[in-house]
N, C-alpha and C positions, 0 to 999 in steps of 0.2 A: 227026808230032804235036809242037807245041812245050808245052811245062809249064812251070807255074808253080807256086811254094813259096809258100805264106801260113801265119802266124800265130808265125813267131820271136821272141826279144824274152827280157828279163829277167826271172828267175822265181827264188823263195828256194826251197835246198835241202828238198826232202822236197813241193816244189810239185805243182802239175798243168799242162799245157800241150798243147793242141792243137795240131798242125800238119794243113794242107788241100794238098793237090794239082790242080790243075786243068788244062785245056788250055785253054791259051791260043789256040791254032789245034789242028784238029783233035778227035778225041775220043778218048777213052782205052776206048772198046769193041773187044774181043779182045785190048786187051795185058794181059801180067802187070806188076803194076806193082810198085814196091820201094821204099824207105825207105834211105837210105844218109847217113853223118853221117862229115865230117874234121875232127879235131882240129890244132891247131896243133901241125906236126913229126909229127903220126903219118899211115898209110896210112890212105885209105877205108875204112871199115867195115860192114859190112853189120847194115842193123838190122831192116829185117822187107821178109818181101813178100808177095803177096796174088793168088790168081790169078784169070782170069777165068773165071765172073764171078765168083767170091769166097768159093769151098768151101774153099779151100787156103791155110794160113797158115803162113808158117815166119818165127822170131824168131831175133836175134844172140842169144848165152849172156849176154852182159853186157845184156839186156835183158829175158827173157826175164821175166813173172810182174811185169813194170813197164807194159810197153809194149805195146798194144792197135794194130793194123792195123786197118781197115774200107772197105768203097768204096759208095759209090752210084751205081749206074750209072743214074741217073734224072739224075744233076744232072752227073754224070761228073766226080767229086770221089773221090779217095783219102784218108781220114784217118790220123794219126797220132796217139791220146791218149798221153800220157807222163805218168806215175802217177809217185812216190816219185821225185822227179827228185835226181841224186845232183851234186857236183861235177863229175865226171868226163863227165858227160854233155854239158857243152858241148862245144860243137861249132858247124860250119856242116854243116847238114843239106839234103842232096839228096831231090828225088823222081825216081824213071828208069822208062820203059818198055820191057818186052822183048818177046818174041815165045814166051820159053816158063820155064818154074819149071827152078831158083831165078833168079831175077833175077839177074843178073850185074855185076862191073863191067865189063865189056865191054858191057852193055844198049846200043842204037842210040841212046838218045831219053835226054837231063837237063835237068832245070830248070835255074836259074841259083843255087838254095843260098837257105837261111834263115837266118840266126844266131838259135843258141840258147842264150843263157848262165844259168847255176844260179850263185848266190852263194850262199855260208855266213851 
C-alpha cells in the first residue's frame, strides 16, 4: 500500500488542525494504521494509532486528551484532529501502516510526512 499525508500547514498555538491519510495505491483495509510526527534533531515519535477496523486506539503521553485518531473504512481515509495544538507540536508528521497494534516504527508501509507548524 502507498500513503499519502494531507492537511499540514500553519496553525496559531492553542489552534485545531486536521490531518487525513489515504492510499494512494492500494487500501488500507486490515492494516493497523499509526500517526508518527519528527521534529527537527529529535527521534520519530509516536503519536496515535488506530486498529482495524477501529475498536482500538492508543495515544503518545504528550498528546494524549489533545489528539483524536479516527478512520473510515468507507472512504479508506485515517484521520488525525489535533486539539489545543502547543509549540512543540511542530513537526513533519507521518502516517504508516502495520500488520498488527501498536503500530511501530519498524511498520512496512510510510507516507511521504506532512509539515505541521504551531506559532505563538
Amino acid at each position: 500500500v502507498q500513503l499519502q499525508a494531507y492537511g499540514g500547514g500553519l496553525v496559531q498555538a492553542g489552534g485545531s488542525l486536521r490531518l487525513s491519510c489515504a492510499a494512494s495505491e492500494g487500501t488500507l483495509s486490515y492494516y493497523y494504521m499509526g500517526w508518527f510526527r519528527q521534529a527537527p534533531g529529535k527521534e520519530r515519535e509516536f503519536v496515535a494509532g488506530i486498529s482495524w477496523p477501529g475498536r482500538n486506539k492508543n495515544y503518545g503521553d504528550s498528546v494524549k486528551g489533545r489528539f483524536t485518531i479516527s478512520r473510515d473504512n468507507v472512504r479508506h481515509t485515517v484521520d488525525l484532529r489535533m486539539n489545543s495544538l502547543k509549540l512543540e507540536d511542530t513537526a513533519i508528521y507521518y502516517c504508516a501502516a502495520d500488520r498488527a497494534m501498536p503500530v511501530s516504527r519498524s511498520a512496512p508501509f510510510w507516507g511521504p510526512g506532512t509539515q505541521v507548524t504551531v506559532s505563538s
